[in-house]
MDAnalysis code that builds the backbone (N, CA, C; Angstrom):
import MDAnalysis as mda
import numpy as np

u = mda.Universe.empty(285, n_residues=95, atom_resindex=np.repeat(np.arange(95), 3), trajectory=True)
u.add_TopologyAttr("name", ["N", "CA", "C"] * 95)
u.add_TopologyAttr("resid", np.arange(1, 96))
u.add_TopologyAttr("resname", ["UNK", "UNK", "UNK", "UNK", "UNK", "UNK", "UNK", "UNK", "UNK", "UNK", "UNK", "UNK", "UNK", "UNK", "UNK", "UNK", "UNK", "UNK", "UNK", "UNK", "UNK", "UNK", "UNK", "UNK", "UNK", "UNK", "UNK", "UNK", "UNK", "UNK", "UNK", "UNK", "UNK", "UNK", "UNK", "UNK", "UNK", "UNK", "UNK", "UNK", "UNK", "UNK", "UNK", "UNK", "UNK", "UNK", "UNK", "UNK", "UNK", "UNK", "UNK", "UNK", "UNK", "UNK", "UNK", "UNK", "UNK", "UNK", "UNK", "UNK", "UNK", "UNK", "UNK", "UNK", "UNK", "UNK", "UNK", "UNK", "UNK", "UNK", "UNK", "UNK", "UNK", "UNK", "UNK", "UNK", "UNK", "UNK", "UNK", "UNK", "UNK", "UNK", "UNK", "UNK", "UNK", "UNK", "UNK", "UNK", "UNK", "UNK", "UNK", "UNK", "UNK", "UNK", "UNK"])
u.atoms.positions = np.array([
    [-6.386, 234.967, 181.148],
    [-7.778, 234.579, 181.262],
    [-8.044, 234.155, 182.702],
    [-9.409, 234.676, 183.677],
    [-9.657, 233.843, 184.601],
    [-9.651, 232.957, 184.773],
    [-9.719, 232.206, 186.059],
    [-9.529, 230.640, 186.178],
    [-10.572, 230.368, 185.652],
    [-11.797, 231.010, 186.028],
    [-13.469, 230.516, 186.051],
    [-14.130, 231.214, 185.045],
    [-13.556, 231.842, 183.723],
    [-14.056, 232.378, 182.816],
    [-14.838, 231.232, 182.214],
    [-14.597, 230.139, 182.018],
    [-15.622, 229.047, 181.392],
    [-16.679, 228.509, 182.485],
    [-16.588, 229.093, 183.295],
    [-17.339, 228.497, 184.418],
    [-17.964, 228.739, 185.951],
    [-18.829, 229.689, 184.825],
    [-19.011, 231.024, 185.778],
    [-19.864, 230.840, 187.291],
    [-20.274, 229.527, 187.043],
    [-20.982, 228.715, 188.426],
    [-20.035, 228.628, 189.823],
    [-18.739, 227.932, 188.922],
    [-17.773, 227.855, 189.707],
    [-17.426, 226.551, 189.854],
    [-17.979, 225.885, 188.842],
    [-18.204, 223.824, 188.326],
    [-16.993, 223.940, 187.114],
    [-16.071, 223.147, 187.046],
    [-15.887, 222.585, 185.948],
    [-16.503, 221.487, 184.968],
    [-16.185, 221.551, 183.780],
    [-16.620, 220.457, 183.367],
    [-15.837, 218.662, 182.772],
    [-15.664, 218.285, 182.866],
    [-15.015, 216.922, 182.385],
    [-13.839, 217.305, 181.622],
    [-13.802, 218.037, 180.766],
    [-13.497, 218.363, 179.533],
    [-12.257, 219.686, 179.961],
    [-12.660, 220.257, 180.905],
    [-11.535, 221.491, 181.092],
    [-10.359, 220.055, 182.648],
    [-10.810, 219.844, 183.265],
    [-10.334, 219.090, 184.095],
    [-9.267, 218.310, 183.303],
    [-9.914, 217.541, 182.305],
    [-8.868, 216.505, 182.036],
    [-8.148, 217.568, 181.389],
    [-8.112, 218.503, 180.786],
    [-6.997, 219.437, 179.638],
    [-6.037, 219.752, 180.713],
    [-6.644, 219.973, 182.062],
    [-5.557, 221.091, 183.415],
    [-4.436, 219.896, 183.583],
    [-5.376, 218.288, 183.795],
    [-4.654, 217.220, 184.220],
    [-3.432, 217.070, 183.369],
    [-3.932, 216.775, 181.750],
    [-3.321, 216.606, 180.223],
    [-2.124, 217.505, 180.505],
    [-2.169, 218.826, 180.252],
    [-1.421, 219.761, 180.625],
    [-0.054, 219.426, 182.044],
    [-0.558, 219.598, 182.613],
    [0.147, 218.967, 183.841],
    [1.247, 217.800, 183.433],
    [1.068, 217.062, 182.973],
    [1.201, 215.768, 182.891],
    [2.052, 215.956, 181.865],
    [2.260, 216.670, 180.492],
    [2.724, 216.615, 179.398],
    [3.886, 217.510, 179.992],
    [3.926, 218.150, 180.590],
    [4.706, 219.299, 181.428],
    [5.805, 218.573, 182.308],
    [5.249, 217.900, 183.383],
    [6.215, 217.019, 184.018],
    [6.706, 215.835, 182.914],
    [5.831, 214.826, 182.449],
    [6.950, 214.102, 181.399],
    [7.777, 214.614, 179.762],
    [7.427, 215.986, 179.893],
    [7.803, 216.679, 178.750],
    [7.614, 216.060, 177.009],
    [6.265, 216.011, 177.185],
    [5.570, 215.331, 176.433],
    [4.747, 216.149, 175.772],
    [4.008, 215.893, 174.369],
    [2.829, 216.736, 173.586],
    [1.673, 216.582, 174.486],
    [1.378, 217.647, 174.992],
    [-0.268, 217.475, 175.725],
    [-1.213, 216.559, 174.445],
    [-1.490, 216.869, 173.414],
    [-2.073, 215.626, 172.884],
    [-1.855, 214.116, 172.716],
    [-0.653, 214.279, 172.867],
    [-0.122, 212.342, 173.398],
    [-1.159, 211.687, 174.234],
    [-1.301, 212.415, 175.658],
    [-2.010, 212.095, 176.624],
    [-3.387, 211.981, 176.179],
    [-4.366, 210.780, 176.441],
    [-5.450, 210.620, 176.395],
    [-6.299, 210.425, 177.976],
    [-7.346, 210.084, 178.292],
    [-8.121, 209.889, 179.373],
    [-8.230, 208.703, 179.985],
    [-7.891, 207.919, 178.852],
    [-7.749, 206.071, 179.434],
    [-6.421, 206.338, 179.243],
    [-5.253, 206.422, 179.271],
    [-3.996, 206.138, 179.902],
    [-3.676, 205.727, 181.330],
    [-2.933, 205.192, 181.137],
    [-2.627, 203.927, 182.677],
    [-1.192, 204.980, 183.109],
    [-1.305, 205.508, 184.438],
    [0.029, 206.053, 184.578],
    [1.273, 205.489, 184.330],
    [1.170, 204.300, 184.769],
    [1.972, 203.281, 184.928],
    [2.338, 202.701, 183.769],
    [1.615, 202.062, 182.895],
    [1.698, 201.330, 181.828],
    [2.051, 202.430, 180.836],
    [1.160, 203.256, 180.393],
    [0.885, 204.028, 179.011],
    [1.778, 205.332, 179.259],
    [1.767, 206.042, 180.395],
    [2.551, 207.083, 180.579],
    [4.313, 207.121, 180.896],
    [4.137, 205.789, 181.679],
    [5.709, 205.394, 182.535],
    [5.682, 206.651, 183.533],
    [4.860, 206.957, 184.429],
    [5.107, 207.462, 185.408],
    [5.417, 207.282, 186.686],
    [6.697, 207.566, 187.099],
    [7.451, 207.185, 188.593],
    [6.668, 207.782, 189.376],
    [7.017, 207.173, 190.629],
    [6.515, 207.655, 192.202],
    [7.126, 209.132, 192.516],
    [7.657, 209.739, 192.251],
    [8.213, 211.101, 192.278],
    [7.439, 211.981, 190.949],
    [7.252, 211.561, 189.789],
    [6.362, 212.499, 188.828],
    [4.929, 211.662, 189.231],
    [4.508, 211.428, 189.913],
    [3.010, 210.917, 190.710],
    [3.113, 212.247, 191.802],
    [3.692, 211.780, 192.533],
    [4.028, 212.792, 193.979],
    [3.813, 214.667, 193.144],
    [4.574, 214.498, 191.864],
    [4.694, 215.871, 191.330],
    [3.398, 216.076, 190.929],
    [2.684, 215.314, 189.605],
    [1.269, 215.502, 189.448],
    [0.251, 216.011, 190.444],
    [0.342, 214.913, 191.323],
    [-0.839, 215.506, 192.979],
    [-0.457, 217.027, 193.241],
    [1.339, 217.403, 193.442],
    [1.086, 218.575, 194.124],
    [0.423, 219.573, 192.671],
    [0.891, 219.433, 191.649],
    [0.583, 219.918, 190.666],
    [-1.101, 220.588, 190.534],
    [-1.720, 219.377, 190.686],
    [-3.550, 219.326, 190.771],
    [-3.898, 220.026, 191.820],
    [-3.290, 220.083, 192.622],
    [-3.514, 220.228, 194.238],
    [-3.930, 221.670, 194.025],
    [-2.861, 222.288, 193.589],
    [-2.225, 223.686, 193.380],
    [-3.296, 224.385, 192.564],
    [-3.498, 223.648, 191.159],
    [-4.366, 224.174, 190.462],
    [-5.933, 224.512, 190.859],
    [-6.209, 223.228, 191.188],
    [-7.706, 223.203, 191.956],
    [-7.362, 224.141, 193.155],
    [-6.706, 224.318, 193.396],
    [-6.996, 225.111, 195.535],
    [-7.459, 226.194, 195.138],
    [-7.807, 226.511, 193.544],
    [-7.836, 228.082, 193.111],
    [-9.454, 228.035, 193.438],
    [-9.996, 226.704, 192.922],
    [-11.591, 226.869, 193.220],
    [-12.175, 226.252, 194.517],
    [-11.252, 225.470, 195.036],
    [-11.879, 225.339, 196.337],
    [-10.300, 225.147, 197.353],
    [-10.912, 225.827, 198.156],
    [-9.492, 226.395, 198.937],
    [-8.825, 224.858, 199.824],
    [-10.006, 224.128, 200.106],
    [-9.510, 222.633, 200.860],
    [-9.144, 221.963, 200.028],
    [-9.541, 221.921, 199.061],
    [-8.918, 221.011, 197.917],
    [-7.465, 220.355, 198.296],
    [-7.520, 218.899, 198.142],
    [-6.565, 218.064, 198.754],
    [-6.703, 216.631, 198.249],
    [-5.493, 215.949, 197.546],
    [-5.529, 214.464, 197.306],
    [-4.781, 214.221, 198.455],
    [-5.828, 213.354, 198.706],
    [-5.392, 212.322, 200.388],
    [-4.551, 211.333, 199.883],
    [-3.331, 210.917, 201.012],
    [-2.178, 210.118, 200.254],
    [-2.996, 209.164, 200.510],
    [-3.615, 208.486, 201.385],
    [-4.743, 206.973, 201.116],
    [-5.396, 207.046, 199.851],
    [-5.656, 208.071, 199.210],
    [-6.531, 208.070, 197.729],
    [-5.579, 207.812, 196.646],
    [-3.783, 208.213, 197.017],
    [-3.294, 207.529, 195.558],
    [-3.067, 206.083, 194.918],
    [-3.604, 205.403, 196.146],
    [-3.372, 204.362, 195.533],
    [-4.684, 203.802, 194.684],
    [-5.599, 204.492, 194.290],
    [-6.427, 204.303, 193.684],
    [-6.600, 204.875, 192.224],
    [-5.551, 206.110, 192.199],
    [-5.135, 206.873, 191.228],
    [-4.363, 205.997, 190.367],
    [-4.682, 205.334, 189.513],
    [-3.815, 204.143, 188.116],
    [-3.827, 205.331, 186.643],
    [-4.841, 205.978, 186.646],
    [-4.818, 206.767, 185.329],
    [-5.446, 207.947, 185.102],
    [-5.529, 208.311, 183.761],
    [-6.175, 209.810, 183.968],
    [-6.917, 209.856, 184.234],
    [-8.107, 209.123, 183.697],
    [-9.351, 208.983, 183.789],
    [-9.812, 209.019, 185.554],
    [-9.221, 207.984, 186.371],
    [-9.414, 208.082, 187.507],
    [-8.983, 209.653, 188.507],
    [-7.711, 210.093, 187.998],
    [-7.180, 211.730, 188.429],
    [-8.684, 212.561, 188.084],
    [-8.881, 212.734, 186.596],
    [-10.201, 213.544, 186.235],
    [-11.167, 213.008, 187.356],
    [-11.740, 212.426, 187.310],
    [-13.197, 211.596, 188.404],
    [-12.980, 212.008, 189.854],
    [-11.450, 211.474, 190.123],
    [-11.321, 212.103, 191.498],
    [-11.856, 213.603, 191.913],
    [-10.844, 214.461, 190.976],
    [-11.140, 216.063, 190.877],
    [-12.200, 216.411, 191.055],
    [-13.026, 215.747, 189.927],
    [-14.725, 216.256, 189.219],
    [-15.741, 216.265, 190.781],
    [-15.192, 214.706, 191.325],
    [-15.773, 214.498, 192.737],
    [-15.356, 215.136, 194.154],
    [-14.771, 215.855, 194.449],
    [-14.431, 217.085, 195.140],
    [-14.194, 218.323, 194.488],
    [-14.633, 219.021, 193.378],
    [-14.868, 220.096, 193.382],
    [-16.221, 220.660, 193.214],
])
């Protein structure tokens, strides 16, 4: 399937973002993508280390560069990154 078959503008919506994130995430901690919810705390709820953090970003990075080629989490922006919810918002707000 295209990247942008749901989204033929070239916008995602809330809803495909957090699944790419979900996905991602269930992948590196080898986890049920439905485990993962949107309020999860990386830290707290996920137990995610500074190396599967580091992996996530390049992870997102990678995925998104498909719709916008600059696409980039700035290492000053992870420390603002605590959970999914904040990863999704970030995304939503640069793409």
């Amino acid at each position: 399937m295209p990247a942008d078959a749901d989204a033929p503008t070239g916008q995602l919506d809330r809803a495909e973002v957090f699944r790419v994130i979900a996905e991602q995430l269930a992948d590196i901690l080898e986890v049920e993508q439905s485990s993962i919810g949107e309020g999860d705390s990386f830290a707290e709820d996920l137990h995610l280390g500074s190396l599967e953090l580091i992996e996530l970003v390049e992870a997102i990075e990678e995925e998104f560069a498909e719709r916008r080629s600059d696409f980039r989490i700035e290492d000053e922006d992870l420390e603002e990154l605590k959970s999914v919810r904040d990863a999704v918002d970030y995304v939503i707000a640069r793409i």
